[in-house]
mmCIF file as Biopython writes it, N, C-alpha, C and O atoms, coordinates in Angstrom:
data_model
#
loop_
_atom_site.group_PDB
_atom_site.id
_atom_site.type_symbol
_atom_site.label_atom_id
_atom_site.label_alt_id
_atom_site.label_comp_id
_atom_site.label_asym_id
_atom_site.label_entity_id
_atom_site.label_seq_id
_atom_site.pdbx_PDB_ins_code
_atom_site.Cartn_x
_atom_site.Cartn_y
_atom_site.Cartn_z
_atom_site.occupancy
_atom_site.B_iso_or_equiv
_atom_site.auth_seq_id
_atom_site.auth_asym_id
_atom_site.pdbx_PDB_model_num
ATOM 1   N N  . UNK A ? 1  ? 86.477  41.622 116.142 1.0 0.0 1  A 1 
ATOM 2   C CA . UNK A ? 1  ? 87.470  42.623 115.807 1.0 0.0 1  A 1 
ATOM 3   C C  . UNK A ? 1  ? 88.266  42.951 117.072 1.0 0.0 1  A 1 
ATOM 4   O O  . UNK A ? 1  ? 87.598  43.104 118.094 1.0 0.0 1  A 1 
ATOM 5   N N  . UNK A ? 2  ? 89.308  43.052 117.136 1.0 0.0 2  A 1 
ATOM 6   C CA . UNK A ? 2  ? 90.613  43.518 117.859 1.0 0.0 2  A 1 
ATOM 7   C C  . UNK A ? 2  ? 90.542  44.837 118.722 1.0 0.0 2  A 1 
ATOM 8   O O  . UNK A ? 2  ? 90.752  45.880 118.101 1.0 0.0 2  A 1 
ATOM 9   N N  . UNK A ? 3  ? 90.320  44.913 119.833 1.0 0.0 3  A 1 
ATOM 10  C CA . UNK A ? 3  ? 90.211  46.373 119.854 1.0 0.0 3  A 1 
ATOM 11  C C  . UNK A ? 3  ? 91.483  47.491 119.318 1.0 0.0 3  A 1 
ATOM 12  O O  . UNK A ? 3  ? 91.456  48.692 119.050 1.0 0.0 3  A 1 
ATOM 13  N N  . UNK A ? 4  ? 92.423  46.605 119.312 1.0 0.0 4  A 1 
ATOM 14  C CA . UNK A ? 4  ? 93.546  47.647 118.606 1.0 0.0 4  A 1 
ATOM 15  C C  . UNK A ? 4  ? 93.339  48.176 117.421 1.0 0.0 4  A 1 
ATOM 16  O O  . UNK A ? 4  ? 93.790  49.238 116.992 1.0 0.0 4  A 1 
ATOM 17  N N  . UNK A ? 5  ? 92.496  47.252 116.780 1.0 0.0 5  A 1 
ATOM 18  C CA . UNK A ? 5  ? 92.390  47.586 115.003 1.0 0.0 5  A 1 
ATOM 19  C C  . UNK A ? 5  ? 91.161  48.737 115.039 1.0 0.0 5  A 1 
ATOM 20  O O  . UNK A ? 5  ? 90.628  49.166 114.015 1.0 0.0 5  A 1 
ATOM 21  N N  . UNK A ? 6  ? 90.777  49.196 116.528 1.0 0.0 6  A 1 
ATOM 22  C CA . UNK A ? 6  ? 89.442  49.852 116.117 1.0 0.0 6  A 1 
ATOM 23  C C  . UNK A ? 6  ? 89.943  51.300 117.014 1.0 0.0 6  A 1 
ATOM 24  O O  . UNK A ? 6  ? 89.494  52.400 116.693 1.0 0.0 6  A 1 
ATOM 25  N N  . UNK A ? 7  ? 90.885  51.138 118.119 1.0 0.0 7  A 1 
ATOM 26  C CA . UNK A ? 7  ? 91.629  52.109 118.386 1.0 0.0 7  A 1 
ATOM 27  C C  . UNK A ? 7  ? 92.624  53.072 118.003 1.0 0.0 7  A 1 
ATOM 28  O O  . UNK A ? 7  ? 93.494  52.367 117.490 1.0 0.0 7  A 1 
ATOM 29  N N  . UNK A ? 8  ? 92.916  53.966 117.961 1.0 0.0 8  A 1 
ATOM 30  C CA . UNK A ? 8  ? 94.491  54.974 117.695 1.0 0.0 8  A 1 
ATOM 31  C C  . UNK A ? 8  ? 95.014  54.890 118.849 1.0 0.0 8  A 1 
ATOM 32  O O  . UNK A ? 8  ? 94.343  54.730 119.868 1.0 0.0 8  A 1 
ATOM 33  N N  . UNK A ? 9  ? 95.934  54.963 118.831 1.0 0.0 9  A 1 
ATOM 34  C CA . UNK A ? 9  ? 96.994  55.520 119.886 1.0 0.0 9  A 1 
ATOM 35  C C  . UNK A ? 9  ? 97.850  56.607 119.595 1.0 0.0 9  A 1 
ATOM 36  O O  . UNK A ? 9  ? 98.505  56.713 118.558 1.0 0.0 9  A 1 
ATOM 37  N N  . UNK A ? 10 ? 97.823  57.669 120.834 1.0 0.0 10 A 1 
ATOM 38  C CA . UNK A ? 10 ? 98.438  58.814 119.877 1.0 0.0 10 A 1 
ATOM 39  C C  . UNK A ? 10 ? 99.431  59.152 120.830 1.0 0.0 10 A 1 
ATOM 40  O O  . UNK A ? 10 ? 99.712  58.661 121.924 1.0 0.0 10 A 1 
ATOM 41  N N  . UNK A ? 11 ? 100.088 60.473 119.921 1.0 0.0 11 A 1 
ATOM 42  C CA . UNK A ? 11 ? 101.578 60.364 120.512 1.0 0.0 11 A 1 
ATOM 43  C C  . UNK A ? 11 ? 101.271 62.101 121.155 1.0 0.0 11 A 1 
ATOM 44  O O  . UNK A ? 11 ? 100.700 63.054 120.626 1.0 0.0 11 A 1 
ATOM 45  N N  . UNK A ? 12 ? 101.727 61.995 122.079 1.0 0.0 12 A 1 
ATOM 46  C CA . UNK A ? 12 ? 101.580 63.044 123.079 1.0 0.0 12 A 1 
ATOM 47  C C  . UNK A ? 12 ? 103.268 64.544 123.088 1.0 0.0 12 A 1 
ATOM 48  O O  . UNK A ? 12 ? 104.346 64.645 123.673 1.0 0.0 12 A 1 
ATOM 49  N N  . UNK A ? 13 ? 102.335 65.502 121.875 1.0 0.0 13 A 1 
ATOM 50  C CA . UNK A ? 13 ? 103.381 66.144 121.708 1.0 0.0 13 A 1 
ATOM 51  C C  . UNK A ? 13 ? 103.666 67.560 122.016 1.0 0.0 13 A 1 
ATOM 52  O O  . UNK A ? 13 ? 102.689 68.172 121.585 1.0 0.0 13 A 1 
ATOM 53  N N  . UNK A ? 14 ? 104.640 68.544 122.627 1.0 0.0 14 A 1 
ATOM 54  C CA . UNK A ? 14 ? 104.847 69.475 122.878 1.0 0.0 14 A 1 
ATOM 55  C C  . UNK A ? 14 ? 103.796 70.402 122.950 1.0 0.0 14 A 1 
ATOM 56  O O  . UNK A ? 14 ? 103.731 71.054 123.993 1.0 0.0 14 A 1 
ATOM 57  N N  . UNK A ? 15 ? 102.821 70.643 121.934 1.0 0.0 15 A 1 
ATOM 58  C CA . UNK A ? 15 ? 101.752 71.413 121.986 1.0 0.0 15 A 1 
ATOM 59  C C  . UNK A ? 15 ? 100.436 71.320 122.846 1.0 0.0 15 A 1 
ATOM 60  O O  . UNK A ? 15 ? 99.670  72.133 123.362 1.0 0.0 15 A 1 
ATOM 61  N N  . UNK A ? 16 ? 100.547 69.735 122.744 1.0 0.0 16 A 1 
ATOM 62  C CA . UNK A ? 16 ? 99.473  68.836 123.599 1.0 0.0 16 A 1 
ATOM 63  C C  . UNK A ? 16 ? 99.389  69.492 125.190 1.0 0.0 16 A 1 
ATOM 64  O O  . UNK A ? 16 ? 98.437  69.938 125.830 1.0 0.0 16 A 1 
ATOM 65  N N  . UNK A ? 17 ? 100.731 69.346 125.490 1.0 0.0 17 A 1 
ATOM 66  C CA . UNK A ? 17 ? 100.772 69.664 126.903 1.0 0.0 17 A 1 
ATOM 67  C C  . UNK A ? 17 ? 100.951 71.359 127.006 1.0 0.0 17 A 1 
ATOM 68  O O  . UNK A ? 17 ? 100.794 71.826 128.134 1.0 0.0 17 A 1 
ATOM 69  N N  . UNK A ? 18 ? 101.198 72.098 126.146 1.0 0.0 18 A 1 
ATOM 70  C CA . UNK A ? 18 ? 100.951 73.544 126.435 1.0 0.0 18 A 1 
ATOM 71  C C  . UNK A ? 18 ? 99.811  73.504 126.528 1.0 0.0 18 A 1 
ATOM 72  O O  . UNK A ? 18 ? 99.459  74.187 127.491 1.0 0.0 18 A 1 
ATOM 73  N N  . UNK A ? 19 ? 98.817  72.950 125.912 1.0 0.0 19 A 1 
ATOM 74  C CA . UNK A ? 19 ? 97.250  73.492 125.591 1.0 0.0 19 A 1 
ATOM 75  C C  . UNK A ? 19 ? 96.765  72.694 126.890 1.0 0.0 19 A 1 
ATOM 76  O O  . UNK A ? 19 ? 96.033  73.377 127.607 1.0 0.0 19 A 1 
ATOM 77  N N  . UNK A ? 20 ? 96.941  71.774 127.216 1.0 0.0 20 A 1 
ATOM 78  C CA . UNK A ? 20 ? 96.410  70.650 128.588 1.0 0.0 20 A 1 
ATOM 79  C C  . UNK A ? 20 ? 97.110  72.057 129.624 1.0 0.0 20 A 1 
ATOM 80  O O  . UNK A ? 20 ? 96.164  72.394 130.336 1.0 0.0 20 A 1 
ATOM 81  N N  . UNK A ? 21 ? 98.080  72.770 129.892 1.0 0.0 21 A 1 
ATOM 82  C CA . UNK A ? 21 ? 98.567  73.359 131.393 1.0 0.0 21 A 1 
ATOM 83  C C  . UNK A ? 21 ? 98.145  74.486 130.767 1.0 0.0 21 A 1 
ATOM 84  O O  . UNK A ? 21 ? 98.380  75.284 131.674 1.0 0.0 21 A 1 
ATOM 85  N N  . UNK A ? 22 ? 97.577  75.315 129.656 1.0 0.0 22 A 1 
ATOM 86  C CA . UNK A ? 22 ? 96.591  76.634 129.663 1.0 0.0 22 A 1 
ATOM 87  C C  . UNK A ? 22 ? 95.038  75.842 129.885 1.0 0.0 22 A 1 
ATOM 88  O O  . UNK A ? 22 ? 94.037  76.457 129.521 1.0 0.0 22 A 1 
ATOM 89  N N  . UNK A ? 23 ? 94.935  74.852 130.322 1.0 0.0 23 A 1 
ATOM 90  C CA . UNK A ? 23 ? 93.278  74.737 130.174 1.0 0.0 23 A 1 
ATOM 91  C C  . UNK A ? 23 ? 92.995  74.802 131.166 1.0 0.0 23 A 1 
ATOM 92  O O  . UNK A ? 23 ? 93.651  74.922 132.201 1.0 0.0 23 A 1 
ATOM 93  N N  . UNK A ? 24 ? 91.634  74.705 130.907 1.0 0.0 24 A 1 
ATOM 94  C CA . UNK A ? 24 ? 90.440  74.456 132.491 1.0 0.0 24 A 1 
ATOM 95  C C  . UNK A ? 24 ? 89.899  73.629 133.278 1.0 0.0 24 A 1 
ATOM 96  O O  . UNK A ? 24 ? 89.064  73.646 134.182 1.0 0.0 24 A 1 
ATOM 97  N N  . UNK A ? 25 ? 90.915  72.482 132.448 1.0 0.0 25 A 1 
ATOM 98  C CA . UNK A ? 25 ? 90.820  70.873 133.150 1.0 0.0 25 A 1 
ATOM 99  C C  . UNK A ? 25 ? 91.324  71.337 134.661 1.0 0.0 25 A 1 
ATOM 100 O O  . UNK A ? 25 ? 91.915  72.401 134.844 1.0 0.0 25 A 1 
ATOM 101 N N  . UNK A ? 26 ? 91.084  70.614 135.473 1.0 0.0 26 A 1 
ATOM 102 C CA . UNK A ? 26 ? 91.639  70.298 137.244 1.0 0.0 26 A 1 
ATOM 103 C C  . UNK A ? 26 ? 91.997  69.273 136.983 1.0 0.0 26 A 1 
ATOM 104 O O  . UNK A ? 26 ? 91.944  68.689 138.066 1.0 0.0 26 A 1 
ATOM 105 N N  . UNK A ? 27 ? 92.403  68.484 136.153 1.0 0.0 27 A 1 
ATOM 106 C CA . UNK A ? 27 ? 93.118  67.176 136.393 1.0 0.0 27 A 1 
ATOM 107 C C  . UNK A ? 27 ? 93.712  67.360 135.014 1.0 0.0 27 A 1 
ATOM 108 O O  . UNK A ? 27 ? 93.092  67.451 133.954 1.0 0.0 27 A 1 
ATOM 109 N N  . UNK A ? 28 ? 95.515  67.416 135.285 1.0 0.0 28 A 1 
ATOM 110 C CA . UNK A ? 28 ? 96.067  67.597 134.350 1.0 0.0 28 A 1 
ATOM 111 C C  . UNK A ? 28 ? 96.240  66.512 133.342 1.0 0.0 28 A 1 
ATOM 112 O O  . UNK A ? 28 ? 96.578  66.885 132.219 1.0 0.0 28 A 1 
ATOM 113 N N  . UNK A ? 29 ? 96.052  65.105 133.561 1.0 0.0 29 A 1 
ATOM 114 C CA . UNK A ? 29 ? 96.113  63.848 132.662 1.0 0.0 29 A 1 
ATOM 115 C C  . UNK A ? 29 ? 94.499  64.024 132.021 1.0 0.0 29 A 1 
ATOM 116 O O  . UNK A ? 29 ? 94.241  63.318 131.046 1.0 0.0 29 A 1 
ATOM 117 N N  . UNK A ? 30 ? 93.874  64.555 132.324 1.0 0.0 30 A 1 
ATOM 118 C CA . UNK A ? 30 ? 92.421  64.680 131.462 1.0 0.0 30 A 1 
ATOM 119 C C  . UNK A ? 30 ? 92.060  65.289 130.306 1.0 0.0 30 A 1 
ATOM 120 O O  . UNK A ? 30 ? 91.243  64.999 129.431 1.0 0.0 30 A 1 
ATOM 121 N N  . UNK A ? 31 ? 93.297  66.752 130.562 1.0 0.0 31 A 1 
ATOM 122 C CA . UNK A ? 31 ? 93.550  67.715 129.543 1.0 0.0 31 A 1 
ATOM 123 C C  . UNK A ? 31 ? 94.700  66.877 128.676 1.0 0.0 31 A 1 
ATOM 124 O O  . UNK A ? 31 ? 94.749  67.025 127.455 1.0 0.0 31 A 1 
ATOM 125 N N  . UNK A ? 32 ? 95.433  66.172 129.227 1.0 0.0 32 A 1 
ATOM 126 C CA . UNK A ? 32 ? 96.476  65.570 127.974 1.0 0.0 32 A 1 
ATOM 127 C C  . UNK A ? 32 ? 95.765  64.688 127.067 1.0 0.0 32 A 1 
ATOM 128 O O  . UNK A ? 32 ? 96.121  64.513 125.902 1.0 0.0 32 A 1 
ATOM 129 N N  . UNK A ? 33 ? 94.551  64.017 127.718 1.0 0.0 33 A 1 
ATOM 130 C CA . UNK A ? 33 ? 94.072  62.834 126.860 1.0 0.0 33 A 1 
ATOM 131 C C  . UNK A ? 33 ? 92.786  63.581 126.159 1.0 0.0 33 A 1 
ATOM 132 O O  . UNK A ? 33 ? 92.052  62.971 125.381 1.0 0.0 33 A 1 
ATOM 133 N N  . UNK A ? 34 ? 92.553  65.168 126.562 1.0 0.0 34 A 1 
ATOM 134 C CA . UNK A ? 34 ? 91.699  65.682 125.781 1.0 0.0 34 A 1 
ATOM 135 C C  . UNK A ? 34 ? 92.173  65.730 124.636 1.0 0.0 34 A 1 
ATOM 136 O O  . UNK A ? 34 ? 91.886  64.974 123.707 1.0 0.0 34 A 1 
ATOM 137 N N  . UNK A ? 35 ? 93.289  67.044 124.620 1.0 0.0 35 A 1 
ATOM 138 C CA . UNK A ? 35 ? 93.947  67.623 123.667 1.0 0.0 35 A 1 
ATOM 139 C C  . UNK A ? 35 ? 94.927  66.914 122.648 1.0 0.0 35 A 1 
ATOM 140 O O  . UNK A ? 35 ? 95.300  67.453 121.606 1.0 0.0 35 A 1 
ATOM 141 N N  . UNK A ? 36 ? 95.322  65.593 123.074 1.0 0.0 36 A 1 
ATOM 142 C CA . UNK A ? 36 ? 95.902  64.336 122.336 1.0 0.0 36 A 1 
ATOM 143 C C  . UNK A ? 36 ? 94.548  63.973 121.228 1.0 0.0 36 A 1 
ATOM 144 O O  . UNK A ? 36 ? 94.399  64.168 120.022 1.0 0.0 36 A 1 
ATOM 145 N N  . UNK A ? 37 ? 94.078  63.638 121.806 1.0 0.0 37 A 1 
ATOM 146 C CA . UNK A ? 37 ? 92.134  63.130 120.792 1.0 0.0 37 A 1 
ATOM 147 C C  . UNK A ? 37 ? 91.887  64.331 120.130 1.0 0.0 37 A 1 
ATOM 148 O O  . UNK A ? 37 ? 91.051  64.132 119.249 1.0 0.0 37 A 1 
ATOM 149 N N  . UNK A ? 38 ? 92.273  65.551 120.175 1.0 0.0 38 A 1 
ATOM 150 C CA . UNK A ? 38 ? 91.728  67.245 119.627 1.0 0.0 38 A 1 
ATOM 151 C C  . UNK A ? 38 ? 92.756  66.542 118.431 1.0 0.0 38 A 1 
ATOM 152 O O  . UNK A ? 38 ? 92.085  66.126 117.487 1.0 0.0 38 A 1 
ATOM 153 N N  . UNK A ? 39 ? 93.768  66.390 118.318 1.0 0.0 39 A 1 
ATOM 154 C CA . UNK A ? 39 ? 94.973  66.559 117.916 1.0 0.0 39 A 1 
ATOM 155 C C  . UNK A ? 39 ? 94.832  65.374 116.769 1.0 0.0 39 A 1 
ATOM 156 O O  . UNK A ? 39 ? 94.997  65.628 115.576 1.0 0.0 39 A 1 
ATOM 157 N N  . UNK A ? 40 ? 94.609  64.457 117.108 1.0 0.0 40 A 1 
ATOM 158 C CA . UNK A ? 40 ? 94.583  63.575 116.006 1.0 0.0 40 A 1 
ATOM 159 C C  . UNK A ? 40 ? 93.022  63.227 115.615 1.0 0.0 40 A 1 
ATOM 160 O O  . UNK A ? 40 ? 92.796  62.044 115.358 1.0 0.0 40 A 1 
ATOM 161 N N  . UNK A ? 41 ? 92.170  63.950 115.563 1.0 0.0 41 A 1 
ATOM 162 C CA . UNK A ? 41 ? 90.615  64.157 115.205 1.0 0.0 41 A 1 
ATOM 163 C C  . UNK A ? 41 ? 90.128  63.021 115.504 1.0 0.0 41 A 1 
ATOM 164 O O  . UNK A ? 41 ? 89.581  62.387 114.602 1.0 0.0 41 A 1 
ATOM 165 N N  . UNK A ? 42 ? 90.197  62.457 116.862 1.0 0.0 42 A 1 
ATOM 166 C CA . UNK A ? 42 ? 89.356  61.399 117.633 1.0 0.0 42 A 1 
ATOM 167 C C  . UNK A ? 42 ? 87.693  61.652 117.402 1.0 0.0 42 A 1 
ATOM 168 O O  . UNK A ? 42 ? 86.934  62.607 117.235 1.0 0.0 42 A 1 
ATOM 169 N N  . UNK A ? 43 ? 87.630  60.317 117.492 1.0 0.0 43 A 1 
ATOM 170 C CA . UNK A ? 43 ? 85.799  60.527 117.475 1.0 0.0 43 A 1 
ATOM 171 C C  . UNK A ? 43 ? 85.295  60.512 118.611 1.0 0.0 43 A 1 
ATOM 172 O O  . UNK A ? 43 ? 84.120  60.800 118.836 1.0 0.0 43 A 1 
ATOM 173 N N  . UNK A ? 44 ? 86.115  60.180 119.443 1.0 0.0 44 A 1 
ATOM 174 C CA . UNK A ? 44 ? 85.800  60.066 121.140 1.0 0.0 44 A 1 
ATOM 175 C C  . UNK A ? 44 ? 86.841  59.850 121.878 1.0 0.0 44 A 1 
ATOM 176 O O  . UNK A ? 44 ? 87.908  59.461 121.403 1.0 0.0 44 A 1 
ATOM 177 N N  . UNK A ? 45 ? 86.636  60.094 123.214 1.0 0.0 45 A 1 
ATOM 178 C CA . UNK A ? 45 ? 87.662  60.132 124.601 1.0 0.0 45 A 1 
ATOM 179 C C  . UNK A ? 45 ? 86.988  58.915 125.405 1.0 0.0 45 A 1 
ATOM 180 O O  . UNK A ? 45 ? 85.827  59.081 125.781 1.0 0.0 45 A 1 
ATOM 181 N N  . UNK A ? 46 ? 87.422  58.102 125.599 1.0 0.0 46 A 1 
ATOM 182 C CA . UNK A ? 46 ? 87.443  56.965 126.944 1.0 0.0 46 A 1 
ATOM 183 C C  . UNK A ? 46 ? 87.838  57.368 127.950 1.0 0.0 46 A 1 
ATOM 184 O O  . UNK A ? 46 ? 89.026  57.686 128.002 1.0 0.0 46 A 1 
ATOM 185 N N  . UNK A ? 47 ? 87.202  57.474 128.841 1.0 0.0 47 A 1 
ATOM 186 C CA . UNK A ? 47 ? 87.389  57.639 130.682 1.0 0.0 47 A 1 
ATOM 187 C C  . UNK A ? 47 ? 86.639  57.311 130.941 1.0 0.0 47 A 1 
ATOM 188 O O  . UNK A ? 47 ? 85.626  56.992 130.319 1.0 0.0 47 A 1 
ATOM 189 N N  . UNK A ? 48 ? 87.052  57.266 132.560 1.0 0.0 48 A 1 
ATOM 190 C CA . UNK A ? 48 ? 86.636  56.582 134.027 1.0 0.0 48 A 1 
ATOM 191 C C  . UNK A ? 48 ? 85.895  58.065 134.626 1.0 0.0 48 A 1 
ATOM 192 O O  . UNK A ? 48 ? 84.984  58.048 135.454 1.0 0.0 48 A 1 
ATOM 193 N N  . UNK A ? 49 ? 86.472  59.313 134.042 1.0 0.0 49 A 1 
ATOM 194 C CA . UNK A ? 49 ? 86.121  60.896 134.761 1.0 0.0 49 A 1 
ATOM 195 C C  . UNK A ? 49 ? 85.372  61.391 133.491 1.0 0.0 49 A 1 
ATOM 196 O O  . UNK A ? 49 ? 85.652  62.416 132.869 1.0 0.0 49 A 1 
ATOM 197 N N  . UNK A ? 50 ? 84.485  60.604 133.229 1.0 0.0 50 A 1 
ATOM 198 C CA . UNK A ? 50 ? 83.222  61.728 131.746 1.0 0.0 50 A 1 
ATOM 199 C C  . UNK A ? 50 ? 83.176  62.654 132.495 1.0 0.0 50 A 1 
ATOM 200 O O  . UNK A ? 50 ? 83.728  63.688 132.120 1.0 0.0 50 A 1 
ATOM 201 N N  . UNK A ? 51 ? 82.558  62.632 133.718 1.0 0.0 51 A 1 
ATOM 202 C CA . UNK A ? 51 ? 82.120  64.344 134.522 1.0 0.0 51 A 1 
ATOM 203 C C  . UNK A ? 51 ? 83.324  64.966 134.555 1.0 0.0 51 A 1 
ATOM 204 O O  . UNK A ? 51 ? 83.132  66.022 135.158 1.0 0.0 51 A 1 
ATOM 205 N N  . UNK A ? 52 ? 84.509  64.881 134.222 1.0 0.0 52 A 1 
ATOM 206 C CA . UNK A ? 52 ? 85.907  65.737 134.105 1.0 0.0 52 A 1 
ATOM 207 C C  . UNK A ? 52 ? 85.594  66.603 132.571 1.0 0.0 52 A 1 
ATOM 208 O O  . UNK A ? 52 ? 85.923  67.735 132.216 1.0 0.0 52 A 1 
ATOM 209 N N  . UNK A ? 53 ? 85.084  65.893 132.115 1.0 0.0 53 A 1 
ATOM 210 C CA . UNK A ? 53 ? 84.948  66.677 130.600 1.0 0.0 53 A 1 
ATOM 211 C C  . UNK A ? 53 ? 83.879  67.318 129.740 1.0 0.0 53 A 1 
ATOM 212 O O  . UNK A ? 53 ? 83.764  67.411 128.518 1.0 0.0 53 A 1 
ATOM 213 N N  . UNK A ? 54 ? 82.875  67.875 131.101 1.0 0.0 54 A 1 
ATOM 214 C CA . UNK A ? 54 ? 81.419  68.422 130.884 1.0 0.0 54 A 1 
ATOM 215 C C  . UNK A ? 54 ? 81.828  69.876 129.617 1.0 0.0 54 A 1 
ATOM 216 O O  . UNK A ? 54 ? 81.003  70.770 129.428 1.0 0.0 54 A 1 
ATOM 217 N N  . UNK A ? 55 ? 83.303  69.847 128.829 1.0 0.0 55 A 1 
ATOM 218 C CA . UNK A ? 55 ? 83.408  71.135 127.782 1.0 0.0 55 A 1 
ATOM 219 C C  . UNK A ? 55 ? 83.807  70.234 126.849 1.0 0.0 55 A 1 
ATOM 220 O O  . UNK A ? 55 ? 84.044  70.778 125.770 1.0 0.0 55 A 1 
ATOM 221 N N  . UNK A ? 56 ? 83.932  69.335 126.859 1.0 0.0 56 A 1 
ATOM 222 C CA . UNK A ? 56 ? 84.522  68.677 125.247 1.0 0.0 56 A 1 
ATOM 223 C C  . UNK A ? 56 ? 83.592  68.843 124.195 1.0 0.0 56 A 1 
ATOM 224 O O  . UNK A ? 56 ? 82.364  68.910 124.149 1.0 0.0 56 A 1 
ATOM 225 N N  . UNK A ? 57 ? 84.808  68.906 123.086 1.0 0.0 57 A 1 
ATOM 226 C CA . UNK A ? 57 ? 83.836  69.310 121.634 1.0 0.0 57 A 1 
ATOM 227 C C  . UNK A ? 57 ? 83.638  67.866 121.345 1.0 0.0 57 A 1 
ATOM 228 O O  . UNK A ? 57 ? 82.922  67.782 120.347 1.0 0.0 57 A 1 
ATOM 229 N N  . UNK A ? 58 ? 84.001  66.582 121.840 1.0 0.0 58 A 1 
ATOM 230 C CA . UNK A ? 58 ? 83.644  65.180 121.404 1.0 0.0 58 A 1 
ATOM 231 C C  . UNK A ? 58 ? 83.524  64.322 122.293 1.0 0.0 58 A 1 
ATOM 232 O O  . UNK A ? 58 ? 84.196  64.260 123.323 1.0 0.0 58 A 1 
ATOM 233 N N  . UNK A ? 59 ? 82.262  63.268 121.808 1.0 0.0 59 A 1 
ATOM 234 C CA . UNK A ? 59 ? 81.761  62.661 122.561 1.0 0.0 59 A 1 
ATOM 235 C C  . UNK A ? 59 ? 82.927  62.234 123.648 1.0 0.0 59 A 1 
ATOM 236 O O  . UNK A ? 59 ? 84.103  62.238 123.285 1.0 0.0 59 A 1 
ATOM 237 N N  . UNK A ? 60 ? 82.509  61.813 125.180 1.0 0.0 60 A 1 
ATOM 238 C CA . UNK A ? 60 ? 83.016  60.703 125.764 1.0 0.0 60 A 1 
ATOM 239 C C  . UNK A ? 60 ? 82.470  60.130 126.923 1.0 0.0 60 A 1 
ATOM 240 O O  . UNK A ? 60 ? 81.799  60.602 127.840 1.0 0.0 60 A 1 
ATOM 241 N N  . UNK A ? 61 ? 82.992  58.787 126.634 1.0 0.0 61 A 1 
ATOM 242 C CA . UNK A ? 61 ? 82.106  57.534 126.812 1.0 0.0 61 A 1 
ATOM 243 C C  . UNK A ? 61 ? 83.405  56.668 128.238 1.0 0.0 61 A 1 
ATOM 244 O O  . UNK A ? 61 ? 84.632  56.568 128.227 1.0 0.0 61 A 1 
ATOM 245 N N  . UNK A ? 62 ? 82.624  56.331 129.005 1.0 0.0 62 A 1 
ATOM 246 C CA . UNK A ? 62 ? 83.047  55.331 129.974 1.0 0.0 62 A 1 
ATOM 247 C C  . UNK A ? 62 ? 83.262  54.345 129.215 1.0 0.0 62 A 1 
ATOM 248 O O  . UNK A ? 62 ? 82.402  53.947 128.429 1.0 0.0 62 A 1 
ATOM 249 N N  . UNK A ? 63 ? 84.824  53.617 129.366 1.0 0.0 63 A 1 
ATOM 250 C CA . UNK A ? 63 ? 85.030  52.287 128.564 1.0 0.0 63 A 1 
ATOM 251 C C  . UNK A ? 63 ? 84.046  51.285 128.428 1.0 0.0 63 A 1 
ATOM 252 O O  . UNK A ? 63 ? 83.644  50.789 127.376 1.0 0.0 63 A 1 
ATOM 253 N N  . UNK A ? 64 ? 83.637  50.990 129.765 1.0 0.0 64 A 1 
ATOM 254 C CA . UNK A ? 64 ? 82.916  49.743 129.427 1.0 0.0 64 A 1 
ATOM 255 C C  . UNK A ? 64 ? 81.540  50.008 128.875 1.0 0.0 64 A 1 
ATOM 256 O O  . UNK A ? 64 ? 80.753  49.071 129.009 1.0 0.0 64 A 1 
ATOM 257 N N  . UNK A ? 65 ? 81.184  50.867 128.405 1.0 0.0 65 A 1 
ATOM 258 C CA . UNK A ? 65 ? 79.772  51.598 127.372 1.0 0.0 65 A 1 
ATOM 259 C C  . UNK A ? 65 ? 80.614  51.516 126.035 1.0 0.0 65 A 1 
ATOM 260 O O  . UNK A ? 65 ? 80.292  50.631 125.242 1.0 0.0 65 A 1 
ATOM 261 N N  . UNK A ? 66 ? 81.673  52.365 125.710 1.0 0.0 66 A 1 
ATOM 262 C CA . UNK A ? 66 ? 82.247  52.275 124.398 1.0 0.0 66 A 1 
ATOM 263 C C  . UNK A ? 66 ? 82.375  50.509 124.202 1.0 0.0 66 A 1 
ATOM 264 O O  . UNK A ? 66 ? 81.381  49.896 123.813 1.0 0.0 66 A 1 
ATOM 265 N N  . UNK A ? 67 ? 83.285  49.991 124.416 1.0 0.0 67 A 1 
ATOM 266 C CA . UNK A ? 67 ? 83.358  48.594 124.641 1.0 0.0 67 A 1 
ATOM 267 C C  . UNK A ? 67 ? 82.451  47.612 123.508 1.0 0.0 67 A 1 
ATOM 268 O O  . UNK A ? 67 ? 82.377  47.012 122.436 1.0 0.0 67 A 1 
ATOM 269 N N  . UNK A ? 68 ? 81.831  48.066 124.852 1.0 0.0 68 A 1 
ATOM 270 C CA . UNK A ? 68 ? 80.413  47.002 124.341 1.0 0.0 68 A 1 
ATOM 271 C C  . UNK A ? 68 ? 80.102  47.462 122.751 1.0 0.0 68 A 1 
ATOM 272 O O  . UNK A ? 68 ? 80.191  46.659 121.823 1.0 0.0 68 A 1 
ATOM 273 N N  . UNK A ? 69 ? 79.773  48.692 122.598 1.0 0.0 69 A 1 
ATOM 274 C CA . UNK A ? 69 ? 79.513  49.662 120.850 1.0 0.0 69 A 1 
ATOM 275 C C  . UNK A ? 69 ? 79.951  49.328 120.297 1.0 0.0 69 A 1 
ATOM 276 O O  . UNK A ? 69 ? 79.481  48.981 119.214 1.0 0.0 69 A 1 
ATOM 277 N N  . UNK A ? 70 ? 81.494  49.145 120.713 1.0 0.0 70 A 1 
ATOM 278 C CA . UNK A ? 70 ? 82.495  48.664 119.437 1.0 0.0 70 A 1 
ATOM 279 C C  . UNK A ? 70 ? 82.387  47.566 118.694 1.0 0.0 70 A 1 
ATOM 280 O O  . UNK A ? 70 ? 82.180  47.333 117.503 1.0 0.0 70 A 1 
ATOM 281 N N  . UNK A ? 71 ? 82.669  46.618 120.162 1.0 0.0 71 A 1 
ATOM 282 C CA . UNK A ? 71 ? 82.928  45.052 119.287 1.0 0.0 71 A 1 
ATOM 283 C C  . UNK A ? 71 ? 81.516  44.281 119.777 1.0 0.0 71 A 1 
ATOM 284 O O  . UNK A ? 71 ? 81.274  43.136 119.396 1.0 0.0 71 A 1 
#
């Protein structure tokens, strides 16, 4: 399987980034790719910074751990 066919890609919109610059992220691209995944009811977040996201309400997984799960 494709990883595209098993991925979303989402579209990063006006609200996204109010809620990412009121949050408690320290790294403002962490809160966009939180609140993007909040936004379109992701089952998980992929990063390189899991320890960036010790408050998420959903799982997340270092790529190359998801990866492997997937395909």
């Amino acid at each position: 399987m494709a990883l595209r066919q098993t991925c979303c890609i989402t579209a990063v919109e006006v609200e996204t980034i109010e809620k990412a610059l009121q949050s408690t992220f320290k790294d403002i691209e962490d809160a966009i790719q939180y609140y993007s995944a909040i936004s379109c009811d992701a089952e998980m977040v992929l990063s390189r910074n899991v320890n960036d996201f010790k408050d998420s309400t959903i799982p997340v997984y270092m790529p190359s751990l998801a990866i492997c799960n997937i395909l």
